[in-house]
N, C-alpha and C positions, 0 to 999 in steps of 0.2 A: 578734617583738618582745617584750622581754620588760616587766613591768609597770613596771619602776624606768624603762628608757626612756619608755614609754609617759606615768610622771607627770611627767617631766621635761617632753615633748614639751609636755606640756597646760598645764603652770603655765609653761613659753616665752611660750605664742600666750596665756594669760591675758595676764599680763603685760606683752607687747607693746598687745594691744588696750586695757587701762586706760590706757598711754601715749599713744598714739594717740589716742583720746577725751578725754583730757588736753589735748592741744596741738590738736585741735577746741575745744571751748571755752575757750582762753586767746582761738583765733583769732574766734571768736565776740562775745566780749567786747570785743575790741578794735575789733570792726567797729561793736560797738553803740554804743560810746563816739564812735568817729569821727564815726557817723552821727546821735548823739542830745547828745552832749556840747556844751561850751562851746568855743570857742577860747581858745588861750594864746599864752604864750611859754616856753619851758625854756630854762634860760640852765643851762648847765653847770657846778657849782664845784668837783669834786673827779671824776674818775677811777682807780679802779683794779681791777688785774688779779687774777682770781677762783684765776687758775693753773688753768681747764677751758679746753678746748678743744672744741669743736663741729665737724666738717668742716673742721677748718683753722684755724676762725674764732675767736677770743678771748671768752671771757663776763668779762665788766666788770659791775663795779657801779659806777653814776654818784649824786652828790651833786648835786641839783637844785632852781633854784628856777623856782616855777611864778610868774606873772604871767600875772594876770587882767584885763580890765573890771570895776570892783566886787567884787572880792576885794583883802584884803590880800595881798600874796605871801608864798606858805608852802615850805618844803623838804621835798624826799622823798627816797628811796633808791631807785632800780631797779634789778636785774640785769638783764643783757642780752648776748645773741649777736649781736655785729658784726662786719661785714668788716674782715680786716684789714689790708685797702685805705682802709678809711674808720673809722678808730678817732675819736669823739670826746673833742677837747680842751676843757679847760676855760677857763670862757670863751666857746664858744661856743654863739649861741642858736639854738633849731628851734623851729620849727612843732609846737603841741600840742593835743589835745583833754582837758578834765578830767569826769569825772561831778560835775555840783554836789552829788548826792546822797550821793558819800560821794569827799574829796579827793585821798584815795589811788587814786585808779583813775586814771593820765594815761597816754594813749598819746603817745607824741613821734616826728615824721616823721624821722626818723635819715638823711636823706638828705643834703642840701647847707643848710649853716646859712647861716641869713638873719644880713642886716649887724645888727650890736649897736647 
């Protein structure tokens, strides 16, 4: 094997594992927030398409407004990799967790949206 293969081979497997430890703690994150966060509402207002693709699957950035208990409702922006069996429309609300501590952190249950 010669050395050019060889730093190739290496800066690959860097590479991969920064990524990887990467999308460990997005997942991490999101569990903290689930687990420690507030409930919400995200009501969907604007959709659209990123032009990636993931596995099949479409990454969307959604226009969001969060509703709280005792928060005013505020909007964010999230990307996102969704089925693209179950694309969210706007308009429609999900189930959400916010961190009080800093309002951009929402995770939203992207599953089957509750009645508006």
């Amino acid at each position: 094997m010669t050395i050019g293969i060889l730093i190739a081979v290496v800066t690959f497997a860097i590479i991969v594992a920064f990524y990887l430890n990467a999308a460990r703690n997005r997942r991490r994150a999101q569990q903290f927030i689930q687990t420690t966060g507030r409930p919400a509402r995200a009501r969907i207002l604007n959709v659209s398409d990123t032009g990636v693709t993931v596995n099949n699957n479409p990454r969307i950035n959604m226009t969001i407004q969060v509703e709280a208990e005792g928060i005013e409702p505020y909007t964010i922006t999230k990307s996102s990799t969704v089925s693209r069996l179950a694309i969210p429309r706007a308009g429609e609300v999900y189930e959400a967790y916010y961190d009080p501590a800093n309002l951009k952190r929402v995770v939203i249950q992207l599953g089957s949206p509750q009645p508006a």
